[in-house]
KOLKETOR-873093 format. One record per residue: residue number from 1; residue in one letter; x negated, y negated, z of N, C-alpha, C in turn. Coordinates in steps of 0.2 Angstrom, whole numbers, plus 5000, padded with zeros to 4 digits. Example, Ala and Ser with C-alpha at 12.3 -4.5 7.8 and 13.67 -1.06 7.14 Angstrom:
<atom><n>1</n><res>a</res><n_u>4934</n_u><n_v>5028</n_v><n_w>5039</n_w><ca_u>4938</ca_u><ca_v>5022</ca_v><ca_w>5039</ca_w><c_u>4934</c_u><c_v>5016</c_v><c_w>5039</c_w></atom>
<atom><n>2</n><res>s</res><n_u>4936</n_u><n_v>5011</n_v><n_w>5035</n_w><ca_u>4932</ca_u><ca_v>5005</ca_v><ca_w>5036</ca_w><c_u>4936</c_u><c_v>5000</c_v><c_w>5039</c_w></atom>
//
This chain:
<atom><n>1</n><res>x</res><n_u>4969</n_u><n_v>4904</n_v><n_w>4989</n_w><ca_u>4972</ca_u><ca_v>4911</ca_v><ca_w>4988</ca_w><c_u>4967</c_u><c_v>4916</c_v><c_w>4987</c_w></atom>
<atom><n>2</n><res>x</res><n_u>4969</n_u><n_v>4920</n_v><n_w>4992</n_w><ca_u>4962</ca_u><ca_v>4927</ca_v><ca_w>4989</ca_w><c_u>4966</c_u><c_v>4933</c_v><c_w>4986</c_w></atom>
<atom><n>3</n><res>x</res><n_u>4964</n_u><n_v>4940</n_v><n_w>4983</n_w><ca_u>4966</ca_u><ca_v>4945</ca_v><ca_w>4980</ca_w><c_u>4962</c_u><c_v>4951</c_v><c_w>4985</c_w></atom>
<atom><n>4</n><res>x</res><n_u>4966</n_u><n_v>4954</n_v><n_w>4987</n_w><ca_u>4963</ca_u><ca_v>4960</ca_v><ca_w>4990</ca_w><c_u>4967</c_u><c_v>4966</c_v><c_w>4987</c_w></atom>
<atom><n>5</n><res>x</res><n_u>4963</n_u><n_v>4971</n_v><n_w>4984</n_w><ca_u>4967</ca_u><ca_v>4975</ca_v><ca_w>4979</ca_w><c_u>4963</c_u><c_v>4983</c_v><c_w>4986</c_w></atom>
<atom><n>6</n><res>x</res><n_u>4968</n_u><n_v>4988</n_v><n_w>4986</n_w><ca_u>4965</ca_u><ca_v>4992</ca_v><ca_w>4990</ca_w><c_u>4970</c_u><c_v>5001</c_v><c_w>4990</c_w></atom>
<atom><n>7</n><res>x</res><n_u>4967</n_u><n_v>5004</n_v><n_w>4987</n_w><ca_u>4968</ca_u><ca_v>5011</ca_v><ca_w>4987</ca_w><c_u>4968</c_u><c_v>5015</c_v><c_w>4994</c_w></atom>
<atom><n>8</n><res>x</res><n_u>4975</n_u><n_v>5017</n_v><n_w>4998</n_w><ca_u>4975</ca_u><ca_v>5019</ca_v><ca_w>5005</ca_w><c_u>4978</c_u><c_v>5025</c_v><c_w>5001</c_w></atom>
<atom><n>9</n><res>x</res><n_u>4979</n_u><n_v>5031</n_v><n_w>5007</n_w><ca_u>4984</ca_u><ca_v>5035</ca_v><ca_w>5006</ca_w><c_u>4990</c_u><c_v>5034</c_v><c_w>5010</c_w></atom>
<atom><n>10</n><res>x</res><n_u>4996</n_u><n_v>5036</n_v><n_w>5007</n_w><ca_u>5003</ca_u><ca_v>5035</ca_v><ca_w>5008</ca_w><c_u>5002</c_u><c_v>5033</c_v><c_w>5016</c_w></atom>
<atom><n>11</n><res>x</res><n_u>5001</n_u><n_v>5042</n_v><n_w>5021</n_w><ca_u>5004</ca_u><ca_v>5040</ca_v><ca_w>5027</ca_w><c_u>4999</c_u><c_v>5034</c_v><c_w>5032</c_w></atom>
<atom><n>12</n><res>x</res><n_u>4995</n_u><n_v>5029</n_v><n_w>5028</n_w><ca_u>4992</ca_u><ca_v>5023</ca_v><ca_w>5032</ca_w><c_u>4993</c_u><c_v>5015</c_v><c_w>5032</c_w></atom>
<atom><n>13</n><res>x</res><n_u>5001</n_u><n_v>5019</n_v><n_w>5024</n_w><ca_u>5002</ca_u><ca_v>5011</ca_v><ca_w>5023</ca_w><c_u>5006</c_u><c_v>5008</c_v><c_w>5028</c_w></atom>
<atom><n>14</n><res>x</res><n_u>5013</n_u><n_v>5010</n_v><n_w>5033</n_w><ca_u>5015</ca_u><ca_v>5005</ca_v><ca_w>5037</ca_w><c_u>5010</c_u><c_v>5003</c_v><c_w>5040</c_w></atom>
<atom><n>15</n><res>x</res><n_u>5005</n_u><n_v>5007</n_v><n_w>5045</n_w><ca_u>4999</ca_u><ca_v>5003</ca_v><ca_w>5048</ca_w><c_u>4997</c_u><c_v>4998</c_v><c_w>5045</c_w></atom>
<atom><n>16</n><res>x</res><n_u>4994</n_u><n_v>4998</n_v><n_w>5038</n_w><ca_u>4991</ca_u><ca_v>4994</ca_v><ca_w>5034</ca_w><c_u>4997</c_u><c_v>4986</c_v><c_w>5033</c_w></atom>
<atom><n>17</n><res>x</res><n_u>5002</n_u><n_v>4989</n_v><n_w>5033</n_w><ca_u>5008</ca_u><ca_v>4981</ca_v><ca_w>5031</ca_w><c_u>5006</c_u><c_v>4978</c_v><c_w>5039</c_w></atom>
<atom><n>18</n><res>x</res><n_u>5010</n_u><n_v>4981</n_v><n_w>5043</n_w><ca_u>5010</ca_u><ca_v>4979</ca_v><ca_w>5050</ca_w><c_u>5003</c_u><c_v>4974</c_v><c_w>5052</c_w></atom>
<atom><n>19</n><res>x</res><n_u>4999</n_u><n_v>4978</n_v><n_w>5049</n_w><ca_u>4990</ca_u><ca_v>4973</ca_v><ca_w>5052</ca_w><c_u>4992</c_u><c_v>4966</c_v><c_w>5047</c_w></atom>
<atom><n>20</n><res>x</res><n_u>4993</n_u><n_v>4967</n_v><n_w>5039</n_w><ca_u>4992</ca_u><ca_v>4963</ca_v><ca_w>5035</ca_w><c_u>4998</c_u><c_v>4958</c_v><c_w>5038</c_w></atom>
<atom><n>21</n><res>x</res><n_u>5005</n_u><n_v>4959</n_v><n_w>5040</n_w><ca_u>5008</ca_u><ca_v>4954</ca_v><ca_w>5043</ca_w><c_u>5008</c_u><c_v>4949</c_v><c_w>5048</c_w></atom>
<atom><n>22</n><res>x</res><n_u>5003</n_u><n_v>4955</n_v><n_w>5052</n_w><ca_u>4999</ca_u><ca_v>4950</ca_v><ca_w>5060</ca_w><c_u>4993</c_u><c_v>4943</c_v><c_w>5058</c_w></atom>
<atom><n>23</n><res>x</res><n_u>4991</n_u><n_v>4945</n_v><n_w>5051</n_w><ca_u>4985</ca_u><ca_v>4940</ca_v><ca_w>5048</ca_w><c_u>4989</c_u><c_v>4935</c_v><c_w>5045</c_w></atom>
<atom><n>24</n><res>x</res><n_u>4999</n_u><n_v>4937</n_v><n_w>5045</n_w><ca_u>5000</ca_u><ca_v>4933</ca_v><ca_w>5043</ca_w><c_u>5002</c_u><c_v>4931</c_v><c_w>5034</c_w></atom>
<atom><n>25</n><res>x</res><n_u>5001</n_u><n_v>4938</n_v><n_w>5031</n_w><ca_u>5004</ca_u><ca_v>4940</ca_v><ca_w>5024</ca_w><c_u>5010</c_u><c_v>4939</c_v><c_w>5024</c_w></atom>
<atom><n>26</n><res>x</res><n_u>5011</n_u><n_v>4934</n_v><n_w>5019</n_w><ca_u>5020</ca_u><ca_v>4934</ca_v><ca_w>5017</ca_w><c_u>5022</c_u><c_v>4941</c_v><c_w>5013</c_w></atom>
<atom><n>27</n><res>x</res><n_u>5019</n_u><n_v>4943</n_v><n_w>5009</n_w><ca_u>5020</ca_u><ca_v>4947</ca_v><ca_w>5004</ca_w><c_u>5018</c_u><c_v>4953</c_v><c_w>4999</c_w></atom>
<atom><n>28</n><res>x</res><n_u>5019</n_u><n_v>4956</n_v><n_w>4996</n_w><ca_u>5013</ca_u><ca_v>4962</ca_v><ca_w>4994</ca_w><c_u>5016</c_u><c_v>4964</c_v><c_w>4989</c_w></atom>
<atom><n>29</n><res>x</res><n_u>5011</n_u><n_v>4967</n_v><n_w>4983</n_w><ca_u>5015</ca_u><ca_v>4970</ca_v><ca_w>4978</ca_w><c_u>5010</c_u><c_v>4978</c_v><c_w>4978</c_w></atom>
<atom><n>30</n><res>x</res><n_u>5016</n_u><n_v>4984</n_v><n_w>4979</n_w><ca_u>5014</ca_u><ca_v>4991</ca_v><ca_w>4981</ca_w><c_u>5015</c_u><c_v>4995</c_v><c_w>4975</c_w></atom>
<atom><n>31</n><res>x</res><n_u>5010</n_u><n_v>4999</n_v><n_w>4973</n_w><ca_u>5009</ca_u><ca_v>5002</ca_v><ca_w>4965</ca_w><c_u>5010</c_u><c_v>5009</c_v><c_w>4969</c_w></atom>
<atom><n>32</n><res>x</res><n_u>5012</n_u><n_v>5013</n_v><n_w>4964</n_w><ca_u>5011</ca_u><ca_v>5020</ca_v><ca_w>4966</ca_w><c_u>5006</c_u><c_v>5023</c_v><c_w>4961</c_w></atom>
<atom><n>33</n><res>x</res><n_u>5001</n_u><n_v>5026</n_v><n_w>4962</n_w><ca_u>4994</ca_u><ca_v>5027</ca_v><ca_w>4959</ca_w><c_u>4992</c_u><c_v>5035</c_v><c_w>4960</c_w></atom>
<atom><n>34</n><res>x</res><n_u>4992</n_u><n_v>5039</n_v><n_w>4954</n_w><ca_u>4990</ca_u><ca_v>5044</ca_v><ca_w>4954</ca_w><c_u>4983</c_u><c_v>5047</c_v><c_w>4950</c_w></atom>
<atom><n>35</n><res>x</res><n_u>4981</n_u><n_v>5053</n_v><n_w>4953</n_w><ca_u>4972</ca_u><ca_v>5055</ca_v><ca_w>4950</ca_w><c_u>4974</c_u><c_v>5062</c_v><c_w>4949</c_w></atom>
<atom><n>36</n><res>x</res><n_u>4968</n_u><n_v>5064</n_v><n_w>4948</n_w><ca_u>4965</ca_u><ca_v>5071</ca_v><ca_w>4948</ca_w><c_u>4961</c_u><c_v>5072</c_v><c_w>4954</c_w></atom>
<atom><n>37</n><res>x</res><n_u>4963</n_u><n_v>5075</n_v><n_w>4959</n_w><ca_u>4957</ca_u><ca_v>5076</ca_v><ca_w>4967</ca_w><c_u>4962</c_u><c_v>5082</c_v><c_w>4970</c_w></atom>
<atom><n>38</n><res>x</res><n_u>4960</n_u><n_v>5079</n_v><n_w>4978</n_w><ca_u>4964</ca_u><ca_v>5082</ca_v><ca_w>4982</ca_w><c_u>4970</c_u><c_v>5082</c_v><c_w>4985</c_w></atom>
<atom><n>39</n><res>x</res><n_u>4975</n_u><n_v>5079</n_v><n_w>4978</n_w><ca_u>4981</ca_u><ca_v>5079</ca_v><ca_w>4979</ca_w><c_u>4987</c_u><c_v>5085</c_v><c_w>4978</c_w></atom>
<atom><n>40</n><res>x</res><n_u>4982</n_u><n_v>5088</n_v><n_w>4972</n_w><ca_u>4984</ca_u><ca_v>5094</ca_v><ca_w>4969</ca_w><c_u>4991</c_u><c_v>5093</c_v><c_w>4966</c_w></atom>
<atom><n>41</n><res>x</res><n_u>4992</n_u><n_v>5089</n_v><n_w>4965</n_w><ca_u>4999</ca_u><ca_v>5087</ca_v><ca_w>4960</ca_w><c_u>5006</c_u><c_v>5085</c_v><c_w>4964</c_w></atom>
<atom><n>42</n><res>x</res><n_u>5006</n_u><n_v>5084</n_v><n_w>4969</n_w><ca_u>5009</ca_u><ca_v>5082</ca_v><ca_w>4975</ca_w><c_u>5011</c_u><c_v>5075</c_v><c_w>4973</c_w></atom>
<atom><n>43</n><res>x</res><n_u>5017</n_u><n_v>5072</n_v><n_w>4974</n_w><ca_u>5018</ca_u><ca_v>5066</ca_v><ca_w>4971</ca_w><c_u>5022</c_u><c_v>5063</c_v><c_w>4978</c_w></atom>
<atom><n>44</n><res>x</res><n_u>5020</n_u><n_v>5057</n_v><n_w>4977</n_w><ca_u>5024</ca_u><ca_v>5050</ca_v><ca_w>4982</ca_w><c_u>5027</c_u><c_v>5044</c_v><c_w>4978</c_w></atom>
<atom><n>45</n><res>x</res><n_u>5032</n_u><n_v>5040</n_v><n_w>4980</n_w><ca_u>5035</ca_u><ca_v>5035</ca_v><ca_w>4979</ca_w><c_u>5036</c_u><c_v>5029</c_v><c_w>4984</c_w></atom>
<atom><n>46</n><res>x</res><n_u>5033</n_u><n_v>5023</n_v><n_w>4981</n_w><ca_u>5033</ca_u><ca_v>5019</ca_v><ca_w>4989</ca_w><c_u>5036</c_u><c_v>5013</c_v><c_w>4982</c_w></atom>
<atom><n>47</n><res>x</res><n_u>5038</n_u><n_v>5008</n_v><n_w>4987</n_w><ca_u>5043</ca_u><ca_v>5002</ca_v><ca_w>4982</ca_w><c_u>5037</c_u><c_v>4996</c_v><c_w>4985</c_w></atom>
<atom><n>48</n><res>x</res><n_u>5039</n_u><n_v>4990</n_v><n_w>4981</n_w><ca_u>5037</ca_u><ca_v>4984</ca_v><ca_w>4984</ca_w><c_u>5041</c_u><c_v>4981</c_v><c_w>4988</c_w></atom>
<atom><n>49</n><res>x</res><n_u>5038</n_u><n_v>4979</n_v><n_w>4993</n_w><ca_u>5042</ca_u><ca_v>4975</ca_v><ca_w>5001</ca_w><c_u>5039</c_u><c_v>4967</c_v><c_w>5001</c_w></atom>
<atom><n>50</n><res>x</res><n_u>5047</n_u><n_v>4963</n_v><n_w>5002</n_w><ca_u>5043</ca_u><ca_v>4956</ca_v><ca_w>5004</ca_w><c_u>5043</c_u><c_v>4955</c_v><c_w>5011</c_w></atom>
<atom><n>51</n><res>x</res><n_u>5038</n_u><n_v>4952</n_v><n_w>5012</n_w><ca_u>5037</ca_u><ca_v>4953</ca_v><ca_w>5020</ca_w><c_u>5040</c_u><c_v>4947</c_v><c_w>5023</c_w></atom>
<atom><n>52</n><res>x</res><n_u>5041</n_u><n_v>4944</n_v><n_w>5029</n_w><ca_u>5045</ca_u><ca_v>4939</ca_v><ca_w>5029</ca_w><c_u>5040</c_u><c_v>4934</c_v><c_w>5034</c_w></atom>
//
């Protein structure tokens, strides 16, 4: 079992699930993660999805 932990922006993640289920991921746990940058206080909401 490996651990790949990785900080994307919002609109990259369906690309990102779609690759990770071509490799073969059954499933993934999705944090919502906020900073101080170039978001400017803009906020998003994503859930965790089991892949199948």
């Amino acid at each position: 079992m490996k651990k790949v932990e990785a900080i994307i922006r919002p609109e990259h993640f369906q690309t990102l699930r779609k690759r990770l289920e071509s490799f073969g991921v059954k499933g993934l746990t999705v944090s919502e993660v906020a900073g101080c940058g170039k978001q400017k206080g803009q906020e998003g909401s994503f859930e965790g999805i089991n892949l199948k």
